[in-house]
VEXMARKE-887838 format. One line per field, with one value per atom (N, C-alpha, C): residue number from 0; residue in one letter; atom name; x, y, z. Coordinates in nm, 3 decimals, always signed. Layout:
VEXMARKE-887838
resi = NUM	... .
resn = A	... .
name = CA	... .
east = X	... .
north = Y	... .
up = Z	... .
//
This chain:
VEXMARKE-887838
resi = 0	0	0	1	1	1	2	2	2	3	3	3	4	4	4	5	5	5	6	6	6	7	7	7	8	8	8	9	9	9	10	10	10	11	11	11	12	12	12	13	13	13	14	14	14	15	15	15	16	16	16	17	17	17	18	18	18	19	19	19	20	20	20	21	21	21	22	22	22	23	23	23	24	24	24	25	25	25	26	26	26	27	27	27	28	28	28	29	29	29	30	30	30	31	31	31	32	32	32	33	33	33	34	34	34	35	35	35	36	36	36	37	37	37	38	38	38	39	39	39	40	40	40	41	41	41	42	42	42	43	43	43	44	44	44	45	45	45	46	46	46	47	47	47	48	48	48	49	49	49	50	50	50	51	51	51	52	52	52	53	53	53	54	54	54	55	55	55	56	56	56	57	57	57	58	58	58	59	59	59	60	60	60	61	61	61	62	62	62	63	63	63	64	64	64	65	65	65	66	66	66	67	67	67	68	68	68	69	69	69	70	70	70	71	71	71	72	72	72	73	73	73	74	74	74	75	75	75	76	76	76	77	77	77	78	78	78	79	79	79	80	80	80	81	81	81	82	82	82	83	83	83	84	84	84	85	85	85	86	86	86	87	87	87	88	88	88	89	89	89	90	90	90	91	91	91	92	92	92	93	93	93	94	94	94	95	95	95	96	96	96	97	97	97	98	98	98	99	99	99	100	100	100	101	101	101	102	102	102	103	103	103	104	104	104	105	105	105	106	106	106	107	107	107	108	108	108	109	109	109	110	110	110	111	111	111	112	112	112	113	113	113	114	114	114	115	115	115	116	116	116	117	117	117	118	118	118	119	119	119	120	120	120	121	121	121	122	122	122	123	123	123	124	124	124	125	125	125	126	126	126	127	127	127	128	128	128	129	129	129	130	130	130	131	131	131	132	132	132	133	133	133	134	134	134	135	135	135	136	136	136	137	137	137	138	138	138	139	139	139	140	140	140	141	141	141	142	142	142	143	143	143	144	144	144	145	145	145	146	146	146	147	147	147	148	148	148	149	149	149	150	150	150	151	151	151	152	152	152	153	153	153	154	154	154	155	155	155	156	156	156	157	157	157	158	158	158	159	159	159	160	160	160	161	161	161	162	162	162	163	163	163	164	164	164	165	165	165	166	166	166	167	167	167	168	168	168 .
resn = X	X	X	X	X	X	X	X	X	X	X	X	X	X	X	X	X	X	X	X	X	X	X	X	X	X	X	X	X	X	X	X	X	X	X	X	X	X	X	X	X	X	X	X	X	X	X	X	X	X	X	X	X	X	X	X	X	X	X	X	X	X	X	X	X	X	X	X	X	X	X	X	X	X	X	X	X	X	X	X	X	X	X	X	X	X	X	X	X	X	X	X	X	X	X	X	X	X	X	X	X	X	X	X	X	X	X	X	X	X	X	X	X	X	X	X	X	X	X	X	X	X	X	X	X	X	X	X	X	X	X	X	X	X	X	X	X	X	X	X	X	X	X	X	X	X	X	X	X	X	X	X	X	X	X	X	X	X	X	X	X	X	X	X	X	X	X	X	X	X	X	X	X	X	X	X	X	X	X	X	X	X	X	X	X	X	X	X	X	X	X	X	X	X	X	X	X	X	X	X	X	X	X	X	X	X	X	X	X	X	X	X	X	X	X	X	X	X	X	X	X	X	X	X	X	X	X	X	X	X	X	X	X	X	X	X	X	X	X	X	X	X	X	X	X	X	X	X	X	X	X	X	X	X	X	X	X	X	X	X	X	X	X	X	X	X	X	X	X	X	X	X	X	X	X	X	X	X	X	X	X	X	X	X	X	X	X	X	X	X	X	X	X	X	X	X	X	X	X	X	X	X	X	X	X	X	X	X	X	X	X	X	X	X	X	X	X	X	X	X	X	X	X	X	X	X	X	X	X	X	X	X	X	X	X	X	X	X	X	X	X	X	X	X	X	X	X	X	X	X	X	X	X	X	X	X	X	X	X	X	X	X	X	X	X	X	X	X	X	X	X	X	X	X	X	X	X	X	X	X	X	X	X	X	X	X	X	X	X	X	X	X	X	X	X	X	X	X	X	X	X	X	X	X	X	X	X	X	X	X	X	X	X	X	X	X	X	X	X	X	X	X	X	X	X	X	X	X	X	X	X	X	X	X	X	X	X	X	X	X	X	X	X	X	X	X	X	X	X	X	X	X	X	X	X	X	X	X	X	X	X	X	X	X	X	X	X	X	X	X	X	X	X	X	X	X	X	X	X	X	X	X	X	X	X	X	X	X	X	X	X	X	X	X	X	X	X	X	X	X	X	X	X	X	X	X	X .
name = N	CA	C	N	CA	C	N	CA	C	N	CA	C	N	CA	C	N	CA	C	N	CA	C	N	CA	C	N	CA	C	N	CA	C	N	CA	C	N	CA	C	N	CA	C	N	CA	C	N	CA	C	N	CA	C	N	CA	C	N	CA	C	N	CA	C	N	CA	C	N	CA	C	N	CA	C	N	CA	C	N	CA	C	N	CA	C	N	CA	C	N	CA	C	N	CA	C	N	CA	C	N	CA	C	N	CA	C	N	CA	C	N	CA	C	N	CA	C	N	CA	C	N	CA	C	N	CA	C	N	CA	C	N	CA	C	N	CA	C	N	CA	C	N	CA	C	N	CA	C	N	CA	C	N	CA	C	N	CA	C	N	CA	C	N	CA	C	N	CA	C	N	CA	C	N	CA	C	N	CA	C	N	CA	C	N	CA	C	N	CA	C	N	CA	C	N	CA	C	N	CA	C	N	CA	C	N	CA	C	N	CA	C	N	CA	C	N	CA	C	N	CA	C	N	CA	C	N	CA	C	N	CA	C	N	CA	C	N	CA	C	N	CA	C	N	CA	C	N	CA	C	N	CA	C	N	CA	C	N	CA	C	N	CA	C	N	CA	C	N	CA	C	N	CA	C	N	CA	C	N	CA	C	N	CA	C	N	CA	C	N	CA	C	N	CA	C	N	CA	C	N	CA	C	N	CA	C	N	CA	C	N	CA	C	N	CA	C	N	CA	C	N	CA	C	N	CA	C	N	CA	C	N	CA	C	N	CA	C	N	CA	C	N	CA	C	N	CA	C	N	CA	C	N	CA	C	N	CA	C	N	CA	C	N	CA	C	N	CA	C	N	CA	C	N	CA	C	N	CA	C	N	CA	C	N	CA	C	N	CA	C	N	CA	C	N	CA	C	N	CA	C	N	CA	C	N	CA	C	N	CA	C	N	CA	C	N	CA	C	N	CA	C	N	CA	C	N	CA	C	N	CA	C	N	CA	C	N	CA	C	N	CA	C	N	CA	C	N	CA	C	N	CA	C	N	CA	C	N	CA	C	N	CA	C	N	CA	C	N	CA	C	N	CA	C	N	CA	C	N	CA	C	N	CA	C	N	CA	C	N	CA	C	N	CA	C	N	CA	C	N	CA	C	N	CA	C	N	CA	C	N	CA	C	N	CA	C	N	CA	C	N	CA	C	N	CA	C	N	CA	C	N	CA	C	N	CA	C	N	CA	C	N	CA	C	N	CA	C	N	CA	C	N	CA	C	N	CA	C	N	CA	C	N	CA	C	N	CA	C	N	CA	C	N	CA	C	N	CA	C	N	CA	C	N	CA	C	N	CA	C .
east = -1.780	-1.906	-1.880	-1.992	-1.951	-1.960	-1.891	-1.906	-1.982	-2.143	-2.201	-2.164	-2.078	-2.023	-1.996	-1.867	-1.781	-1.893	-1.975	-2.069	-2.144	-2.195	-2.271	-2.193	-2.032	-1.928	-1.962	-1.977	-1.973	-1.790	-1.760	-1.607	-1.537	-1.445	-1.336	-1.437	-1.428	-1.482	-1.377	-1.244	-1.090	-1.063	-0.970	-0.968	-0.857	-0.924	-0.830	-0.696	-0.598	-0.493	-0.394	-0.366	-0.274	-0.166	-0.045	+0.103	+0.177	+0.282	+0.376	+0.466	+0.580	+0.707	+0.798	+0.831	+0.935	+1.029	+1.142	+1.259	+1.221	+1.219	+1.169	+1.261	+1.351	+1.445	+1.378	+1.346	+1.275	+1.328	+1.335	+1.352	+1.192	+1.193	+1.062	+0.989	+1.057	+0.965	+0.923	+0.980	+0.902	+0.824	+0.839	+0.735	+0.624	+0.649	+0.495	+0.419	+0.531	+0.423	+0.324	+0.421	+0.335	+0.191	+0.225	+0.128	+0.035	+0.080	+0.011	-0.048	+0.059	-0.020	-0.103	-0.009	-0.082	-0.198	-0.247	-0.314	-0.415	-0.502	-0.623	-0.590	-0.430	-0.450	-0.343	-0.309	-0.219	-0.300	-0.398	-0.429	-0.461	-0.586	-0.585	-0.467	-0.371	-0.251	-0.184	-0.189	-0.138	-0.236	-0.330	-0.479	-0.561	-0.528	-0.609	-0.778	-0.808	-0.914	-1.009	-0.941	-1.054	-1.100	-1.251	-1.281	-1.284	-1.369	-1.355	-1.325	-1.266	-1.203	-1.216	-1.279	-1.330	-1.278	-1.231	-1.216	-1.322	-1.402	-1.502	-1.477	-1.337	-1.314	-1.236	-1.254	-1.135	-1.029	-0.949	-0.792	-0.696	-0.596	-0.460	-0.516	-0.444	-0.488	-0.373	-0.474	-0.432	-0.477	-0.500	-0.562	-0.726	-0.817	-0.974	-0.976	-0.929	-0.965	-1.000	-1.157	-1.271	-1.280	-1.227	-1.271	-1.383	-1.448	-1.473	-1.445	-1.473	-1.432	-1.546	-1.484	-1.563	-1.429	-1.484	-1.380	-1.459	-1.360	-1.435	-1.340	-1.346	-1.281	-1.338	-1.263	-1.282	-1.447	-1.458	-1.605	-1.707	-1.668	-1.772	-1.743	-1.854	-1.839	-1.893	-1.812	-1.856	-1.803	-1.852	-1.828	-1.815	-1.746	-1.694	-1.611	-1.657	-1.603	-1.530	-1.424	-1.288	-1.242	-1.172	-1.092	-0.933	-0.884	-0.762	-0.715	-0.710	-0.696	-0.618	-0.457	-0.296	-0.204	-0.177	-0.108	+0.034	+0.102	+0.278	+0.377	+0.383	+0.467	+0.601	+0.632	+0.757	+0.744	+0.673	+0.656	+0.512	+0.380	+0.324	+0.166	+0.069	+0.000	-0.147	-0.212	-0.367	-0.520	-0.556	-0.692	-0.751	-0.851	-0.992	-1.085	-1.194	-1.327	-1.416	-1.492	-1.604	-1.767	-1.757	-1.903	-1.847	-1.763	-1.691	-1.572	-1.582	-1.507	-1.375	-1.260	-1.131	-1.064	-0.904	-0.812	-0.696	-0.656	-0.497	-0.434	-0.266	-0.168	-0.040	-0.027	+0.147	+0.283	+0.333	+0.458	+0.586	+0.672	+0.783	+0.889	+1.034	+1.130	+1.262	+1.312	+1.468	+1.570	+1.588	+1.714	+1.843	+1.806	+1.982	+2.013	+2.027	+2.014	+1.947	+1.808	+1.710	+1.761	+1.773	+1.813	+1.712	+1.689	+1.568	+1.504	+1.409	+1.277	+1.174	+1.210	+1.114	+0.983	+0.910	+0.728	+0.689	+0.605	+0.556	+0.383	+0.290	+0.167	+0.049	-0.015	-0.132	-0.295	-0.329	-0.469	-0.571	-0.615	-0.731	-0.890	-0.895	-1.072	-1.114	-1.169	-1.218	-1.316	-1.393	-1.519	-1.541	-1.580	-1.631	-1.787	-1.841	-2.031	-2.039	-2.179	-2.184	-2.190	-2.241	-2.266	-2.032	-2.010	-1.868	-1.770	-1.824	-1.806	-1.757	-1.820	-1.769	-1.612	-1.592	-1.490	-1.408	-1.380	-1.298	-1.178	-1.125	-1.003	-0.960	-1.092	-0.994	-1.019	-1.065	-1.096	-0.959	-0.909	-0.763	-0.688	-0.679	-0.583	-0.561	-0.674	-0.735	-0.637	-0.661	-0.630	-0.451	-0.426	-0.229	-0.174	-0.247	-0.257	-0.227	-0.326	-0.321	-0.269	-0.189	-0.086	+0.003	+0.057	+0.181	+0.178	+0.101	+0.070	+0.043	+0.018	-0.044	+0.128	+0.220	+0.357	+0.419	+0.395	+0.514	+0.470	+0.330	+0.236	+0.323	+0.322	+0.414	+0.524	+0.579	+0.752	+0.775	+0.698	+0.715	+0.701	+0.602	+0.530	+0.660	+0.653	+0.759	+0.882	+0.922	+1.091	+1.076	+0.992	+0.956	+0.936	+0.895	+0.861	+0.978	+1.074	+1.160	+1.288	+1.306	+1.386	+1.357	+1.186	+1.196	+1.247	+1.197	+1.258	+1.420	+1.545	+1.630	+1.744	+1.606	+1.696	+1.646	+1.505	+1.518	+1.542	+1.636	+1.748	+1.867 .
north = +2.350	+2.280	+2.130	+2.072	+1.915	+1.859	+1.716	+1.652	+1.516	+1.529	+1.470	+1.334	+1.285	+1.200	+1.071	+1.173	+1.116	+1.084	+1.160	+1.105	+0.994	+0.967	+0.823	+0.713	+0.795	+0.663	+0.644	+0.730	+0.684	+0.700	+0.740	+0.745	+0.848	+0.859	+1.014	+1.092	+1.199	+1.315	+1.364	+1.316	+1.405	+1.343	+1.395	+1.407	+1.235	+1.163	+1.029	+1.033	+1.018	+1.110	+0.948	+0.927	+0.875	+0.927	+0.886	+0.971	+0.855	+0.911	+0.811	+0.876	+0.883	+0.937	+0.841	+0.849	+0.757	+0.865	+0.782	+0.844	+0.824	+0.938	+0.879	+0.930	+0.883	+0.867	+0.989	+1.104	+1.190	+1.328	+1.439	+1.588	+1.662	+1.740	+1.787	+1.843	+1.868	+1.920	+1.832	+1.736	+1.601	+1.517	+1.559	+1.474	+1.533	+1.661	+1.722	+1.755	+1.742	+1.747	+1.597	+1.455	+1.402	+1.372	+1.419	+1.447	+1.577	+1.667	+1.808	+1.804	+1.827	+1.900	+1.764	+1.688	+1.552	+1.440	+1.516	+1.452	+1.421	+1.429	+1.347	+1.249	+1.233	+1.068	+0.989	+1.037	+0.930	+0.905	+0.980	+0.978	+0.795	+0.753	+0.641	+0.536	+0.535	+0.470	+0.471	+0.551	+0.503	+0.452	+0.494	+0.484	+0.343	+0.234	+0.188	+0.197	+0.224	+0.197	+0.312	+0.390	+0.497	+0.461	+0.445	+0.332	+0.476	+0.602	+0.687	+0.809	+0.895	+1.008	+1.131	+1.225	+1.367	+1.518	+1.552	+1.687	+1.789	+1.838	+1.934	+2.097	+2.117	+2.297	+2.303	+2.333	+2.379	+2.369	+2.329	+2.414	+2.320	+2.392	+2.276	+2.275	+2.190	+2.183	+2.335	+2.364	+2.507	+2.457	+2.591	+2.633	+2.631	+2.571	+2.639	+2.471	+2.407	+2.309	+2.217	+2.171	+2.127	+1.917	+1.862	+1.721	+1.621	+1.487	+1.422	+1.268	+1.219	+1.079	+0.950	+0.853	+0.725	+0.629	+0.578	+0.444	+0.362	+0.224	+0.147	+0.072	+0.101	+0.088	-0.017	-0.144	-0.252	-0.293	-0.283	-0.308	-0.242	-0.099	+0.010	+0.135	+0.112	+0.239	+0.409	+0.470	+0.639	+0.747	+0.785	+0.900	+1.035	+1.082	+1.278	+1.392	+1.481	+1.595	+1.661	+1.698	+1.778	+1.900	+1.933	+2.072	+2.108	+2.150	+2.166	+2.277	+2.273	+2.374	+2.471	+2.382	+2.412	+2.357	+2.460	+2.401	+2.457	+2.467	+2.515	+2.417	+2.461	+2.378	+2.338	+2.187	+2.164	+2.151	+2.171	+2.204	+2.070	+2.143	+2.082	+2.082	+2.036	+2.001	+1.964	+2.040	+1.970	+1.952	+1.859	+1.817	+1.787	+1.885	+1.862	+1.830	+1.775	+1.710	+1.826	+1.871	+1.928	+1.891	+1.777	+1.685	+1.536	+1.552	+1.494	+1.551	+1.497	+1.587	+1.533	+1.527	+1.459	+1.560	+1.579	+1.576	+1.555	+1.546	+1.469	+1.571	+1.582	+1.593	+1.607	+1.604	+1.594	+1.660	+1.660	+1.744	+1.680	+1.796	+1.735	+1.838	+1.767	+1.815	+1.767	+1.818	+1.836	+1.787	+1.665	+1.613	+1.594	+1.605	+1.593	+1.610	+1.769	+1.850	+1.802	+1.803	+1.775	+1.626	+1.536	+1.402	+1.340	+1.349	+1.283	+1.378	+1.314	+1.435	+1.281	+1.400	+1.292	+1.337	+1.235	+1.241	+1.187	+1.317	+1.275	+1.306	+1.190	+1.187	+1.167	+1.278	+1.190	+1.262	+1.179	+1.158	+1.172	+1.301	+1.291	+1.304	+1.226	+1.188	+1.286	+1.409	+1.518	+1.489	+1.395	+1.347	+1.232	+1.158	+0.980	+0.992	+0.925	+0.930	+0.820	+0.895	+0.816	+0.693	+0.589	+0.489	+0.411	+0.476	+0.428	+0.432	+0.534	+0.520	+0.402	+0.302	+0.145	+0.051	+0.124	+0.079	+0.176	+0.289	+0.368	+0.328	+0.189	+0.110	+0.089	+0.046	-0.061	+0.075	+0.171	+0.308	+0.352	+0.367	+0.411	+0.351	+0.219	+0.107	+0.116	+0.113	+0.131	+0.244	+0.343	+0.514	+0.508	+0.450	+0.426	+0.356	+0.188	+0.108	+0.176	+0.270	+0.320	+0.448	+0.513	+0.631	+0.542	+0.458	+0.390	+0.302	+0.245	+0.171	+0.295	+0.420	+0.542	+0.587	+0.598	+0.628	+0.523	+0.421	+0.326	+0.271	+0.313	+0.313	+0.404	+0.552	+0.651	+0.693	+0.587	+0.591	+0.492	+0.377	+0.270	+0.304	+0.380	+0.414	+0.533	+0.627	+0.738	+0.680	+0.588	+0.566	+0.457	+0.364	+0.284	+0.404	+0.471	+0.577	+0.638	+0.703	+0.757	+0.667	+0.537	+0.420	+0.387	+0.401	+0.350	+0.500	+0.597	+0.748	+0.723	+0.689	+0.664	+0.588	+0.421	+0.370	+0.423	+0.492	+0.510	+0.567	+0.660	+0.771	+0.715 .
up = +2.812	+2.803	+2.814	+2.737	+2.759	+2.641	+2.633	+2.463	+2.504	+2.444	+2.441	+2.403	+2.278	+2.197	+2.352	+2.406	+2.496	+2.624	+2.670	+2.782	+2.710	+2.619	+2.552	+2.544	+2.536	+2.494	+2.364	+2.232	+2.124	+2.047	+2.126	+2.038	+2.057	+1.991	+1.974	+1.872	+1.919	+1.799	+1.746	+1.781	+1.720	+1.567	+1.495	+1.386	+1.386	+1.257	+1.242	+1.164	+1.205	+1.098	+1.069	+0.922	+0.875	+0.821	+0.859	+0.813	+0.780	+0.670	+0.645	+0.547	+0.554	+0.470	+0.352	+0.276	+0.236	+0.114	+0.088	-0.010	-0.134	-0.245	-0.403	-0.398	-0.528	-0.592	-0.700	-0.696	-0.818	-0.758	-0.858	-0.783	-0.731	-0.671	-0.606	-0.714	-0.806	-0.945	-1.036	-1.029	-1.104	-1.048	-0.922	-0.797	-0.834	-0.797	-0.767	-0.910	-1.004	-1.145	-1.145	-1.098	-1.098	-0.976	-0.912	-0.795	-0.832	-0.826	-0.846	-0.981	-1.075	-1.206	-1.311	-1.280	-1.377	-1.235	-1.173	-1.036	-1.118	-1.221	-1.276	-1.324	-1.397	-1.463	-1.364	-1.293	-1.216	-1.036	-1.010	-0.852	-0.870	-0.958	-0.964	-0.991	-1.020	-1.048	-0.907	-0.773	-0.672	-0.567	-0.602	-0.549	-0.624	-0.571	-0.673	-0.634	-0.526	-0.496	-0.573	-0.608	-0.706	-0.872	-0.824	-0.948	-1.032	-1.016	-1.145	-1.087	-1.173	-1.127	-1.212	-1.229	-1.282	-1.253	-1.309	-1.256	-1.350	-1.239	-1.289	-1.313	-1.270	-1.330	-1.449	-1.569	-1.697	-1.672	-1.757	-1.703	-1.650	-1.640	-1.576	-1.398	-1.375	-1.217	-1.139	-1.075	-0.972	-0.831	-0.762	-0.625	-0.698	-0.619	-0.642	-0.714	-0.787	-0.921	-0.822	-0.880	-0.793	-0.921	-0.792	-0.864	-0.780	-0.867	-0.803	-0.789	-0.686	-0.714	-0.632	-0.729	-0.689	-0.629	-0.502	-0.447	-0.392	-0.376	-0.341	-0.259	-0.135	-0.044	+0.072	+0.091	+0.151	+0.140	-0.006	-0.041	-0.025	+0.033	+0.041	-0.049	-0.154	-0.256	-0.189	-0.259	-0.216	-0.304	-0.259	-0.397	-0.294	-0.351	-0.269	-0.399	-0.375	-0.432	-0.366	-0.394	-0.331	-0.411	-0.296	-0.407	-0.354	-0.471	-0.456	-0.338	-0.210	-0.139	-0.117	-0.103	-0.120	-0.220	-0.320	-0.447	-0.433	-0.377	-0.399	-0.458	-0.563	-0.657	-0.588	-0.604	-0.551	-0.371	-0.320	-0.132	-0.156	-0.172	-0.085	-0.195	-0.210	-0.251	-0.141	-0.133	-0.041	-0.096	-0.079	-0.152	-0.028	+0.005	+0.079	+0.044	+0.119	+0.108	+0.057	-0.051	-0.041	+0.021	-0.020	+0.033	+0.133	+0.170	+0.328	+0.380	+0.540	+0.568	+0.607	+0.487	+0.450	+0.413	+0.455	+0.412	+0.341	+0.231	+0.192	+0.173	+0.225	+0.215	+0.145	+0.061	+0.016	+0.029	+0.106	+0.169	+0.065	+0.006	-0.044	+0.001	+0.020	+0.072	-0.021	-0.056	-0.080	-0.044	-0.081	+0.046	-0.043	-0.184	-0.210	-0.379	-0.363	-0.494	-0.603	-0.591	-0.683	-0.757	-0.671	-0.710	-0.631	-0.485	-0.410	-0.320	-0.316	-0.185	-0.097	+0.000	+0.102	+0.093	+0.052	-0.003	+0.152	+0.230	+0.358	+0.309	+0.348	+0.274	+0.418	+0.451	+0.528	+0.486	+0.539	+0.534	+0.713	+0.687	+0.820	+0.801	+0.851	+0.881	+0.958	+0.957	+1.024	+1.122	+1.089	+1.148	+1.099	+1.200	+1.212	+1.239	+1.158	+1.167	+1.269	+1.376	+1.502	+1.457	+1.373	+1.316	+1.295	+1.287	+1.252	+1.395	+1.533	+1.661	+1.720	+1.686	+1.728	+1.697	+1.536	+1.520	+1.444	+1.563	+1.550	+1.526	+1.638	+1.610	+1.468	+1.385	+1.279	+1.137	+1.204	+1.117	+1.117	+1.220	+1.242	+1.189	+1.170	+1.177	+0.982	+0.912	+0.769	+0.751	+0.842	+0.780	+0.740	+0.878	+0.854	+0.777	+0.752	+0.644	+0.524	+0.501	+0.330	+0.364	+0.473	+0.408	+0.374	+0.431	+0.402	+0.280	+0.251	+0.075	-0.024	+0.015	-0.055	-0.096	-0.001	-0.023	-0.084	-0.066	-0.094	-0.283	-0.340	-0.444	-0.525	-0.475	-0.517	-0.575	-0.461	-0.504	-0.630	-0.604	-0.703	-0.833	-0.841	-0.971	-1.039	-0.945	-1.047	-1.043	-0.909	-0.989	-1.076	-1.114	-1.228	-1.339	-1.358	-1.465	-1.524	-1.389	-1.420	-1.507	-1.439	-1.508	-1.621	-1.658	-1.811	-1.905	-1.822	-1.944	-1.916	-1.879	-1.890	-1.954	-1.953	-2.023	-2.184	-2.188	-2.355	-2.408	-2.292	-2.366	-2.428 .
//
């Protein structure tokens, strides 16, 4: 058939994807506890842009555990509800959009007997509202921006964390 989008010239209708990897100094099970299981009080701590953060199902965080959030991102507030989609402890972690249509990521890998893991993190924009068509560029440009401050937020925070539980052993 045909894509209307692309005959108007309003933009890509393809998905906006931010990626970015880096080395934490943490094992994949202390990563992903702090990513995965403790994800309500720390998402804001690498995130600063999430002014409030809720999780609306009981319980420790699983598969199904439904949150919401407020950000305020380059001066535009929004609010979205997500859910925990892919929870594999130690591997991989995914939080989708319920009321937009977003992606996040967390891939962890093993690189050197539970001493470090490579934290690979992205973020895709499923859909761009015709209104945002124009500056698909600096939509993109935003999206890679903050995987890479989203990782490098990450690492800082747990191997700062991990250094202070060390020396107060």
């Amino acid at each position: 058939m045909f894509n209307l989008g692309n005959m108007l010239n309003l933009g890509s209708t393809e998905p906006i994807i931010g990626r970015a990897s880096t080395l934490v100094e943490c094992s994949t099970k202390d990563l992903f506890k702090y990513l995965g299981e403790d994800l309500f009080q720390n998402y804001p701590k690498w995130s600063p842009e999430v002014q409030e953060l809720e999780q609306l199902t009981p319980g420790p965080v699983q598969l199904g555990t439904l949150g919401r959030q407020v950000r305020l991102d380059m001066g535009r507030r929004s609010e979205s509800r997500f859910k925990i989609f892919t929870f594999e402890p130690g591997v991989r972690l995914v939080l989708a959009g319920v009321s937009d249509p977003f992606r996040c990521t967390y891939e962890l890998q093993d690189m050197n007997l539970e001493k470090s893991t490579k934290l690979t993190f992205s973020f895709e924009l499923l859909e761009l509202l015709v209104v945002m068509r124009p500056f698909e560029g600096l939509v993109r440009s935003a999206i890679k921006d903050g995987a890479e401050r989203t990782v490098q937020n990450i690492k800082r925070l747990v191997e700062a964390e991990k250094s202070m539980q060390s020396s107060a052993t």
